[in-house]
C-alpha positions as CSV (number, residue, x, y, z in Angstrom):
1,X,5.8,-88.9,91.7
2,X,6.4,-85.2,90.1
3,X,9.7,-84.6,88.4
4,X,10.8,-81.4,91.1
5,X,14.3,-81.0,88.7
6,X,15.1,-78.0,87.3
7,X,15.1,-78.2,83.1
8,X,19.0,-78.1,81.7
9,X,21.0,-75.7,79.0
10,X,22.6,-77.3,76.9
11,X,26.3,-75.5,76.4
12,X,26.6,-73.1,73.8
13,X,30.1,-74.4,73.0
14,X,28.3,-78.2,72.7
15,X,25.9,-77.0,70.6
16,X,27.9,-75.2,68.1
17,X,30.1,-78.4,67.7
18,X,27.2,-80.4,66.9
19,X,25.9,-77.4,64.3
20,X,29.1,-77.3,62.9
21,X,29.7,-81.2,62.8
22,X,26.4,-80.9,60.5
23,X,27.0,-78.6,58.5
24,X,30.6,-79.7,57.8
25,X,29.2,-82.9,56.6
26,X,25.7,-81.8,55.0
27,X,23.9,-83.1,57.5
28,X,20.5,-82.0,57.8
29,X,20.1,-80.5,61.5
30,X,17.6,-78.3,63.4
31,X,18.1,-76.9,67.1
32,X,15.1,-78.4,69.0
33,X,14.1,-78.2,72.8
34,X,13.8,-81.8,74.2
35,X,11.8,-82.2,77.5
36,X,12.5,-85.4,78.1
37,X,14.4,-86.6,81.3
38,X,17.8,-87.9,80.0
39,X,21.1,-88.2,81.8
40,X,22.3,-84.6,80.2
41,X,19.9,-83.5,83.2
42,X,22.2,-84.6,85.0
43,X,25.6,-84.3,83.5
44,X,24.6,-80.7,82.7
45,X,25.8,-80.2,86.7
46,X,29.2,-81.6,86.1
47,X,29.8,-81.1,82.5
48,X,29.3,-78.5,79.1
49,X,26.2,-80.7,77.8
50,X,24.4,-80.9,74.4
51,X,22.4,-84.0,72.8
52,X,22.1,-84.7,69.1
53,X,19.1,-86.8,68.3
54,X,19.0,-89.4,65.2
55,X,16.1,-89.6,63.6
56,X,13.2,-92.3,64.1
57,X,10.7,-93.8,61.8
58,X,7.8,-92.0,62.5
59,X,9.7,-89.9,65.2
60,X,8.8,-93.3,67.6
61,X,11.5,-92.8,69.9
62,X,11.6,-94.5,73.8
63,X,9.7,-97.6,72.3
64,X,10.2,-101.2,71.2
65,X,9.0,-99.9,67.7
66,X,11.5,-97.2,67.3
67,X,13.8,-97.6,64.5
68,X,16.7,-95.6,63.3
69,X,17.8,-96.1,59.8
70,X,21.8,-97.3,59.7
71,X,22.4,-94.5,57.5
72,X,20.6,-91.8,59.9
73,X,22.9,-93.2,62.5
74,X,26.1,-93.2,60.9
75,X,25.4,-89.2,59.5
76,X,24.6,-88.9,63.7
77,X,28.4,-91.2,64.5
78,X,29.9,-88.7,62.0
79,X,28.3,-85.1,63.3
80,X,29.3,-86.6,66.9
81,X,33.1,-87.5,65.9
82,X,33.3,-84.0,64.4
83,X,32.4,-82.5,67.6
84,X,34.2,-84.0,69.4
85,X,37.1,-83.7,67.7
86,X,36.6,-79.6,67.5
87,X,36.2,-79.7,71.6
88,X,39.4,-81.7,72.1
89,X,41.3,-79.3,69.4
């Protein structure tokens, strides 16, 4: 089966959160196009959307093998928090 769904934007507003959550916190961050089918397809409809990705070894994502580093997760828990807590302000 071909995937017949039109790609998603991610919100401006979302995005800049996430940017500043980085920055904020010296994160290391880049804006990247992801082309994969995730749920923000989806939510996009209903809901201001943006995705930050962790890391992965290897950038192994989707796979048994992938592996995220606790620290490259926690700097992701933190930008995330701080985004969220500047959309709720």
């Amino acid at each position: 089966m071909v995937n017949a769904d039109l790609p998603a934007q991610c919100a401006p507003a979302v995005v800049d959160a996430l940017v500043h959550g980085c920055e904020t916190h010296k994160i290391p961050f880049e804006r990247m196009i992801s082309r994969a089918y995730h749920n923000s397809l989806f939510v996009s409809r209903i809901a201001p959307t943006a995705m930050p990705f962790v890391p992965s070894r290897g950038g192994v994502s989707h796979r048994p093998d992938e592996y995220s580093s606790p620290e490259a997760i926690a700097q992701g828990v933190l930008a995330l928090a701080e985004a969220l807590a500047r959309l709720s302000a």
